[in-house]
C-alpha positions in Angstrom: -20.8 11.6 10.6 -20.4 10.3 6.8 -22.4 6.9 6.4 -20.4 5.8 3.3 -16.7 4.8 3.1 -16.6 6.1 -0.6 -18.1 8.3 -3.4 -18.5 6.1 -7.0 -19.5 8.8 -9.7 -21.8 7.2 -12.9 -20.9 9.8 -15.0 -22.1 10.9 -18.9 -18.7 12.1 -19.8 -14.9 10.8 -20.4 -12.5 11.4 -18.1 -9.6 12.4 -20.7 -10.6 15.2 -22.8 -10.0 18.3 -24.9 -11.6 21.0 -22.1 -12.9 21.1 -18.4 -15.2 19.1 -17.1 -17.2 20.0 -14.4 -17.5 16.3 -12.7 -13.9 15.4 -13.7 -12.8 18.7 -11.5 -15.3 18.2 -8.8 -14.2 14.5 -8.2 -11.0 15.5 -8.4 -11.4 17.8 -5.4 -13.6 15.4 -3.7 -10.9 12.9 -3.6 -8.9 15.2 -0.8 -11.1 13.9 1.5 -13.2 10.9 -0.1 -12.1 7.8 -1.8 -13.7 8.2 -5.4 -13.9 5.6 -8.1 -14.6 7.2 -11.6 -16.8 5.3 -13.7 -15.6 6.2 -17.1 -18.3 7.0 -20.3 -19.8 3.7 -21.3 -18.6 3.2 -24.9 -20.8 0.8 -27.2 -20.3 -1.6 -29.8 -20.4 1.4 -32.1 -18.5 3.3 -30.7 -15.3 0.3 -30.2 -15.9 0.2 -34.8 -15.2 3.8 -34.6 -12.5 3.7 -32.8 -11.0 0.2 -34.4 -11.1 2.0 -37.7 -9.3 5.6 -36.6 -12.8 7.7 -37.2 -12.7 8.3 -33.6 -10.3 8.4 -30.4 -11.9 5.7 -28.7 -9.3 3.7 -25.1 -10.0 0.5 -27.8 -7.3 -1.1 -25.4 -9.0 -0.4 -22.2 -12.8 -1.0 -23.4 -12.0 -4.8 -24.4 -9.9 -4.6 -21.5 -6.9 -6.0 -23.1 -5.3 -3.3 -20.6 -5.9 -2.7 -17.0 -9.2 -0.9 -17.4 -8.3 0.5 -13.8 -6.1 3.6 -13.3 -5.1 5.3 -10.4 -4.5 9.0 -10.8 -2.1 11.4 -9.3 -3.5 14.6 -7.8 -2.1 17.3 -5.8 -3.9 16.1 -2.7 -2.6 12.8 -3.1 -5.5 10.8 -2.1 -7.5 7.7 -3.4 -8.9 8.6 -6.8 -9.4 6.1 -9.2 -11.1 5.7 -12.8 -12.5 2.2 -14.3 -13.4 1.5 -18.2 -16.3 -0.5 -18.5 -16.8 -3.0 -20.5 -17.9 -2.3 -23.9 -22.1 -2.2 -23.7 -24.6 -2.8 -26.6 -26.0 0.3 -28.5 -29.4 0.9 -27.7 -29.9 4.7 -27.4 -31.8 4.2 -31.0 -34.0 2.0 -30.9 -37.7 3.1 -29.8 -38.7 3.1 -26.1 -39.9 -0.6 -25.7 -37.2 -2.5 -27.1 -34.8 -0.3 -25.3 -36.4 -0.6 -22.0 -36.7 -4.4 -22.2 -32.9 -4.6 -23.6 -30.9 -2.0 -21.3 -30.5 -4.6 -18.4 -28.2 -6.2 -20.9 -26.1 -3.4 -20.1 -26.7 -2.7 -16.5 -26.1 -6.1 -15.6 -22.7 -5.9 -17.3 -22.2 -2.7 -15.3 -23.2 -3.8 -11.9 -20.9 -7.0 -12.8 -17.9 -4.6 -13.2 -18.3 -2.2 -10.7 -19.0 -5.0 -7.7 -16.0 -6.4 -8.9 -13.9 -3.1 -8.4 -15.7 -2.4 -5.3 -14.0 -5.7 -3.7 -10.8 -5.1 -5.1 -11.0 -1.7 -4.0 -12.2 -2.5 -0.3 -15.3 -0.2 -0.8 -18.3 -1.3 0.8 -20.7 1.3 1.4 -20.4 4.1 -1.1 -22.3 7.2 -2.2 -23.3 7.3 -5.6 -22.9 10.4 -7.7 -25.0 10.0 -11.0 -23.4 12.7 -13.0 -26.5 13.6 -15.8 -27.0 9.7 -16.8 -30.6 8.9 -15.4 -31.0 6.0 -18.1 -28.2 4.1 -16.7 -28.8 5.5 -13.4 -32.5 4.5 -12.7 -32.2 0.3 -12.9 -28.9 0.8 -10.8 -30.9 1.8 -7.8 -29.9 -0.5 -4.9 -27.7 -2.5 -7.0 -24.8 -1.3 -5.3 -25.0 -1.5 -1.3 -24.7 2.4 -1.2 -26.1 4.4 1.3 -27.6 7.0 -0.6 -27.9 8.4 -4.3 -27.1 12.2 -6.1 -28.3 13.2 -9.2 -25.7 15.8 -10.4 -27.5 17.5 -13.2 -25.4 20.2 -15.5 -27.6 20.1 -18.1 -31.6 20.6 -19.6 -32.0 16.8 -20.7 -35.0 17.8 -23.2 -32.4 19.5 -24.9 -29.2 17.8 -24.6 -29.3 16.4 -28.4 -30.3 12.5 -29.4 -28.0 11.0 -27.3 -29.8 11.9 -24.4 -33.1 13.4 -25.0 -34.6 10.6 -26.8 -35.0 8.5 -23.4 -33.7 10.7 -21.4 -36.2 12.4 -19.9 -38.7 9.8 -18.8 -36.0 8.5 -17.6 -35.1 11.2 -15.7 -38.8 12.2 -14.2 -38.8 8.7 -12.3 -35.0 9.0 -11.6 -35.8 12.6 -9.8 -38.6 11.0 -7.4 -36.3 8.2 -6.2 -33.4 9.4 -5.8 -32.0 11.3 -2.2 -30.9 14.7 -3.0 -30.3 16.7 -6.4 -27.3 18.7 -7.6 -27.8 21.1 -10.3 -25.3 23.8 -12.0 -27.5 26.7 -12.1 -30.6 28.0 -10.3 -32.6 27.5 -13.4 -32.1 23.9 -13.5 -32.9 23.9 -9.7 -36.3 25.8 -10.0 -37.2 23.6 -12.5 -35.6 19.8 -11.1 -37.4 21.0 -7.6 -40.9 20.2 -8.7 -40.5 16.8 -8.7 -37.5 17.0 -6.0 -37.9 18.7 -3.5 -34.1 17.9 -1.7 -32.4 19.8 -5.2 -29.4 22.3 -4.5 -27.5 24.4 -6.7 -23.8 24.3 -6.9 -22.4 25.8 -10.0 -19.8 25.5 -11.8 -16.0 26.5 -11.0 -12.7 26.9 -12.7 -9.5 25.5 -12.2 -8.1 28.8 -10.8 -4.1 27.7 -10.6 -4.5 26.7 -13.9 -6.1 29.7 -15.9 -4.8 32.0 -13.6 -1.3 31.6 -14.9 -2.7 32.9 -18.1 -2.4 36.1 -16.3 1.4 36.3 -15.8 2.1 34.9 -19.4 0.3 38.0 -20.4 2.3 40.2 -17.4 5.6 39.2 -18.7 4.2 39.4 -22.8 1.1 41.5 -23.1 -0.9 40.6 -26.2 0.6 43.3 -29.3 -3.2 43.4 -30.6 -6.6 43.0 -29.7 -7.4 39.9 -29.6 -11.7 39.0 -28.9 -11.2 34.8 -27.7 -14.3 32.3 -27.7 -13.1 28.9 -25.6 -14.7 25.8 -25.8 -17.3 23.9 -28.3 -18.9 26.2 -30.7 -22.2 24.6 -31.4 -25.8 25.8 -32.0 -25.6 27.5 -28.5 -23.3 30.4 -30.7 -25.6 33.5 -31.9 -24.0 33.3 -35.4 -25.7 36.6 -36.7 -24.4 38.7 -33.4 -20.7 37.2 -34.6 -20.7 38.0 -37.7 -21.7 41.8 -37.1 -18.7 42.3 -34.9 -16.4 40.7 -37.1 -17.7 43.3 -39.6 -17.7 45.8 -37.8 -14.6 45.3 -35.9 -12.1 44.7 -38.8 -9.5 45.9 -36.8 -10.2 43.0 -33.6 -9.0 39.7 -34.5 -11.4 37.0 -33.2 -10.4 33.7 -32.0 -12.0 30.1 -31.3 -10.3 27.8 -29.6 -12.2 24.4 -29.8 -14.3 22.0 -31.6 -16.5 23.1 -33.9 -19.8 21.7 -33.8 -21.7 24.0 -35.8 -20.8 24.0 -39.7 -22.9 27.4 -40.3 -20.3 29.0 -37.8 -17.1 28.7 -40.3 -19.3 28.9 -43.4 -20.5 32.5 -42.9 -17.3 33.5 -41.3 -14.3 31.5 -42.7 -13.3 34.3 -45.7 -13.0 37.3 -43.0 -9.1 38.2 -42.7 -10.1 38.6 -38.8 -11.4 35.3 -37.9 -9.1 32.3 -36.6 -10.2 29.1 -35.7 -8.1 26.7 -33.8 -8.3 23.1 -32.9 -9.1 21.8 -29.2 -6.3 21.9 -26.8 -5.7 19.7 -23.7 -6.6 22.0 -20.4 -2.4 22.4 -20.0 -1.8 24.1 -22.9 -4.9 26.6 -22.8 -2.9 29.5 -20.8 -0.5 30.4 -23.9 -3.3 30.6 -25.9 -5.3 32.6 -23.6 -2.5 34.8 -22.9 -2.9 36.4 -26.6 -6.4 37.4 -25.8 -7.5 40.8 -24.7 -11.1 39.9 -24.1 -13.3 36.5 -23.5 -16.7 36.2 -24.9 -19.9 34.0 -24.5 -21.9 34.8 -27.8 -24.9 32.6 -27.0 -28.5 32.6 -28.0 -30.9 33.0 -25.9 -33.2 29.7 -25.5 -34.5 27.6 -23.3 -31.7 25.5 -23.4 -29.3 28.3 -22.9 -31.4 30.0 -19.9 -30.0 26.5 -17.8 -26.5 26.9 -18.4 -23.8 28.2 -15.8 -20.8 28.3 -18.3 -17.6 27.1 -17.0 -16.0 29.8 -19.5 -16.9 32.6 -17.4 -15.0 32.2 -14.5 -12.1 30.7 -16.6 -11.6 34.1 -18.4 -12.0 35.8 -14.8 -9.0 33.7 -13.7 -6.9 34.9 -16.3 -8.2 38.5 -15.8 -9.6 38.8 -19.2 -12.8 41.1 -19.2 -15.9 39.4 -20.1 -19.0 40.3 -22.8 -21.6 38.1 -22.8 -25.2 38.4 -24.0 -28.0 38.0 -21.3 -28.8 34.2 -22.0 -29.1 33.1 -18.7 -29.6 34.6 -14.7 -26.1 36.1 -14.5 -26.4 38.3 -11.4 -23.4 36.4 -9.7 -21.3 38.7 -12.2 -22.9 42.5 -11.8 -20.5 44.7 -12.2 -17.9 42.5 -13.3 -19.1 41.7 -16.8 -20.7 43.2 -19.7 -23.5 42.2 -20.5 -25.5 43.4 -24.1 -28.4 41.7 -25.8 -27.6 42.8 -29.6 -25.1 42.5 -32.1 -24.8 46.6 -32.2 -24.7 46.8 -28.5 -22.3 43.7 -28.1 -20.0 45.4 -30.3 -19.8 48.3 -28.5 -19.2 46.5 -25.3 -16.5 44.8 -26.9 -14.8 48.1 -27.3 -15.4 49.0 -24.0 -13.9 45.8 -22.6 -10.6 46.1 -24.5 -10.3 49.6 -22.7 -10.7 47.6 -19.3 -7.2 47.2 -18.4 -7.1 49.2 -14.9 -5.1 46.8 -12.7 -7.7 46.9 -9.7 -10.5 45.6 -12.6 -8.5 43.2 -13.3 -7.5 42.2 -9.3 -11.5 42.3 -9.5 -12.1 39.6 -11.8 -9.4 37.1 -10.7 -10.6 37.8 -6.8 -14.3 36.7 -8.9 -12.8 34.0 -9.9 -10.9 32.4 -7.0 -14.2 32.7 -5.3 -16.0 30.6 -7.4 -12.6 27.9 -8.0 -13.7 24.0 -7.8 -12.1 24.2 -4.5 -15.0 26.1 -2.9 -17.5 24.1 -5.4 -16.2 20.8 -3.4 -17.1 22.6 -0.3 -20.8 23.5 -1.5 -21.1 20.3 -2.5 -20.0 18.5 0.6 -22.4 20.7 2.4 -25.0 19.2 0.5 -24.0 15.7 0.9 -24.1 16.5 4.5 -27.9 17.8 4.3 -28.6 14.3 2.6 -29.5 12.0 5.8 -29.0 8.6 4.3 -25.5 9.4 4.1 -24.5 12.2 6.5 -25.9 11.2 10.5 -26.1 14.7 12.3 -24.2 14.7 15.6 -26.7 14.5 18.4 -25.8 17.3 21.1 -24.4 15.6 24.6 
C-alpha cells in the first residue's frame, strides 16, 4: 500500500521545451495513477535579465508571478498533473563553495515557502519526492516537506555535466546519495557507479514517446524519402565525434546528412558548414519532429567515446526505432539492449560502411523489428519499472502482510 498521497518532482530541467525530456515523459505517465506536481527549473536573477532583454526565452511573466505561476496540464489519462514556477532565486552557482553554501538557504527557503503553499492549495499532504538530477537544491530540502520518502532520479554523470552543475554538484551529490531512500538511474553505468555509496540504486532507462515517433513511420509509408537521407536528432554538443562526421560526409557525397537541433558545439558547423551534403536545422517542438523524421532513411548517434558518454542511455535510440529508421551508432556506451537491432562501428571507415549497410535495411520484418524494440522500451513501460521501484522503497510502499 502507497504511504504518500502524491509524487512532487524537484527537477533540473523546464517543462516546455524544444526535445524530450526524460522526467517530463515519465511524470507525465506517472500522473495516470499519481497526483504529480512539477516543480519547474529554478530561474535566477540572471536568468529573469536575459529574458527581460529577448537574449533568452525565459516564462518572465510566470517567474515574477505576474501570471498564475500554477498550470494544470491536459494529458491523455486525464489525471492530476500539475506544474508550478518558482519564484525567481538568487544566482549563486558561481560563487566558490563557502559563500555558496552559507547563501543557498536564501533560495531553499524561498522554495520550501512556495511549494508548502501549493501543497495546501493542492490538498497534498504526504508526498513522495522525486529529485530529478538537482542534489544542490535537493540536499537542504530533506524533511522540509512532510514526505514520506525521497528518489534521486539521476540521468546524468554530474562530474561531467558542464559548470552549471559540476562545480557543486558533486559534493553535493555524495551526501545527497547517503541520505536519500532509493536511487533511480538511466543506465547501468550510472547504477554501478551511484551503488557504492547507495546501495537501494535501480536502473530504469530511458523510453520514447512511441505514439508520437511512431507516426513518423506512416508519413514515410504514404511518402517514402526520394533520397538518402543520414538524420542526427537532438543537441549536437561536444558528445559529437566531429572527425568520424566529417569522413562520411566526404566519403558519402552522395548521402545528405541532417541535424535537427541546437547546436552547441561551434567546431561542428565550422568544419562542416561548406559541404553541399550537410543541412542543419533549428530545434523543433516534439509535435512537429515526425515530418522531419519522415525524410530520413537512417538515424545516427556519432558520439565519442568518454567517460561522460559511457553513462548515457540516449533517448534517440529508441526514438529512431519507433519510427523504424535503422540505427548506426559507435560503441560509446553498454548497448547490449540493442544486439542485433543496431549497427554498431567504432571508426569513421567502419561507420561509413555501416551507414551503407543501414540504408539497404529496408526489409519490412527489420523494420516490424525495430518498432516492436521500441514499443518495448515506450515511457509507458518505463512508468511501470519505475513504480516497481517506488514499491521496493519502504518508507513509501508498506508491503501487504499475508492473512
Amino acid at each position: 500500500m502507497k504511504q504518500f498521497d502524491s509524487i512532487i518532482c524537484i527537477a533540473q530541467t523546464p517543462w516546455k521545451g524544444d526535445f524530450q525530456k526524460a522526467v517530463v515523459q515519465l511524470m507525465t505517465e506517472l500522473s495516470a495513477r499519481h497526483r504529480i506536481l512539477f516543480v519547474d527549473y529554478l530561474y535566477t536573477m540572471k536568468d529573469l535579465t536575459q529574458g527581460v532583454i529577448g537574449r533568452h526565452d525565459i516564462p518572465v511573466r510566470e517567474i515574477m508571478h505576474f501570471n498564475n505561476p500554477l498550470t494544470k496540464i491536459e494529458t491523455e489519462y486525464g489525471g492530476d498533473l500539475y506544474v508550478w514556477t518558482p519564484p525567481v532565486m538568487f544566482p549563486l552557482n558561481w560563487l566558490s563553495a563557502r559563500p555558496h553554501d552559507q547563501l543557498l538557504h536564501w533560495n531553499t527557503d524561498r522554495l520550501v515557502s512556495g511549494i508548502r503553499g501549493v501543497m495546501q492549495r493542492l490538498k497534498m499532504r504526504r508526498p513522495l519526492i522525486i529529485n530529478a538530477f538537482n542534489p544542490v537544491v535537493g540536499l537542504p530540502l530533506l524533511g522540509k516537506l512532510n514526505e514520506c520518502a525521497t528518489i534521486y532520479y539521476c540521468f546524468d554523470e554530474i562530474t561531467t555535466a558542464g559548470p552549471w552543475m559540476s562545480r557543486h554538484g558533486k559534493r553535493y551529490e555524495d551526501a545527497y546519495l547517503k541520505r536519500v531512500d532509493a536511487v533511480v538511474t538511466t543506465s547501468e553505468t550510472l547504477r554501478q557507479d551511484k551503488s557504492a555509496m547507495q546501495p537501494q540504486t535501480f536502473c530504469v532507462k530511458n523510453g520514447a514517446n512511441f505514439d508520437l515517433f511512431n507516426i513518423t513511420r506512416q508519413l514515410a509509408q504514404k511518402n517514402p524519402p526520394q533520397k538518402p537521407v543520414v538524420g542526427y536528432l537532438g543537441s549536437a554538443d561536444n558528445r559529437i565525434n566531429i572527425d568520424l562526421m566529417a569522413y562520411c560526409v566526404q566519403t558519402m557525397p552522395d548521402v545528405e546528412f541532417q541535424f535537427i537541433g541546437e547546436v552547441h558545439e561551434p567546431a561542428l558547423p565550422n568544419r562542416l558548414k561548406n559541404y553541399p551534403n550537410v543541412t542543419f536545422i533549428p530545434p523543433r517542438q516534439p509535435a512537429e519532429l515526425p515530418p522531419l523524421l519522415a525524410k530520413l532513411s537512417a538515424g545516427i548517434i556519432p558520439f565519442v567515446c568518454n567517460k561522460h558518454t559511457y553513462t548515457i542511455y540516449p533517448l534517440k535510440i529508441n526514438e529512431y526505432l519507433a519510427a523504424g529508421l535503422p540505427v548506426v551508432s559507435t560503441p560509446f556506451s553498454i548497448l547490449d539492449d540493442f544486439g542485433g537491432i543496431i549497427e554498431i562501428a567504432d571508426t569513421p571507415e567502419a561507420f561509413a560502411l555501416a551507414l551503407r549497410r543501414a540504408l539497404a535495411d529496408t526489409d519490412p520484418q527489420r523494420v516490424q523489428q525495430r518498432v516492436d524494440t521500441a514499443q518495448a522500451n515506450s515511457w509507458t513501460q518505463r512508468a511501470i519499472e519505475f513504480e516497481a521501484v517506488i514499491q521496493q522503497v519502504p518508507k513509501a510502499w508498506r508491503q501487504e502482510q499475508p492473512v
